[in-house]
C-alpha positions in Angstrom: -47.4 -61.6 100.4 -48.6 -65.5 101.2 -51.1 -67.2 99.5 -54.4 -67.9 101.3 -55.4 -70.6 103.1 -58.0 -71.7 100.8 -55.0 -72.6 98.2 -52.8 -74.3 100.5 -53.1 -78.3 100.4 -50.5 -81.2 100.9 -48.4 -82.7 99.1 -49.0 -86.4 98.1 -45.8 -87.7 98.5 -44.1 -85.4 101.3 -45.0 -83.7 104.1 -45.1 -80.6 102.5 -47.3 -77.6 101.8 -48.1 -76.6 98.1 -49.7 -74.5 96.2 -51.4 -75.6 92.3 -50.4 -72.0 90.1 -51.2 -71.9 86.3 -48.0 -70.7 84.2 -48.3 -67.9 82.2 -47.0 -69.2 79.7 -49.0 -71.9 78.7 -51.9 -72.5 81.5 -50.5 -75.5 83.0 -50.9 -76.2 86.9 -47.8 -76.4 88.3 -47.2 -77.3 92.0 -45.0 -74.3 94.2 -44.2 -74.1 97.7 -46.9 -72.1 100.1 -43.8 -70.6 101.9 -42.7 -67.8 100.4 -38.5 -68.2 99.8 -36.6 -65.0 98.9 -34.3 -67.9 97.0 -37.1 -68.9 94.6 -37.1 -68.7 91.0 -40.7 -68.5 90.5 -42.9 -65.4 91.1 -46.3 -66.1 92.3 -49.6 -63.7 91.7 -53.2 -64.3 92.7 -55.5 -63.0 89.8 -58.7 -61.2 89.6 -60.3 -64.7 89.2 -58.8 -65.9 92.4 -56.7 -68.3 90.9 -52.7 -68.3 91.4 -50.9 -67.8 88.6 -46.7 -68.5 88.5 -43.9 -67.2 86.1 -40.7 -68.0 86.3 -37.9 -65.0 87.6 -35.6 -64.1 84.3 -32.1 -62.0 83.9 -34.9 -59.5 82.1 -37.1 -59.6 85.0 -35.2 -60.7 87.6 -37.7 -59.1 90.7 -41.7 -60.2 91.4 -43.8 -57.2 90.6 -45.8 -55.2 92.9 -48.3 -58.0 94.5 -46.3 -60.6 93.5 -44.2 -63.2 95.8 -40.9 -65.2 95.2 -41.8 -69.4 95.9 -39.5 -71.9 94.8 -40.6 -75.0 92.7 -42.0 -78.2 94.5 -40.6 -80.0 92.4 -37.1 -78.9 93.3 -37.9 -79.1 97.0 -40.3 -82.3 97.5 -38.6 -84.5 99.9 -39.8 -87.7 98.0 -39.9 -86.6 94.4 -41.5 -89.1 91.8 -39.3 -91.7 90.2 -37.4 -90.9 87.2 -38.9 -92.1 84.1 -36.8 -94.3 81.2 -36.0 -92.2 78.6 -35.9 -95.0 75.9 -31.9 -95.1 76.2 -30.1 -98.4 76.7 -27.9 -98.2 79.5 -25.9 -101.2 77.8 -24.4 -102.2 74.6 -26.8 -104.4 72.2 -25.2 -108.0 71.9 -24.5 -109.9 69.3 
């Protein structure tokens, strides 16, 4: 299964094709590929509100259900992913 056309849209920092999902888990968008990849990591459903929804492969449930299709993460696959943010940590020693 692909996801429709109507779902498909750029990417704003690559070339690529995306699709927005919500996660399960918590209702957050989450940017996926629109090609399907029997590598992903992510399981991809449309609902019965026409919106995607995305939830992520586990050891318990390692294979997409019926009507379901594997994508990988954009994230992981964006050919110009966003800069890393500081994380507060001094990369040197405080002088004296």
């Amino acid at each position: 299964m692909k996801p429709a056309s109507r779902h498909i849209v750029a990417c704003r920092r690559c070339p690529g094709l995306i699709c927005w999902a919500l996660t399960t888990a918590n209702g957050r968008p989450q940017p996926v590929d629109a090609t399907p990849n029997a590598l992903g990591n992510l399981a991809v459903s449309r609902g019965s509100d026409d919106l995607l929804y995305v939830r992520s492969l586990t050891k318990a449930h390692p294979e997409p259900r019926p009507g379901e299709w594997r994508a990988m993460p954009h994230h992981a696959t964006c050919a110009n992913p966003p800069a890393k943010r500081s994380t507060g940590v001094r990369s040197a020693p405080w002088k004296r």
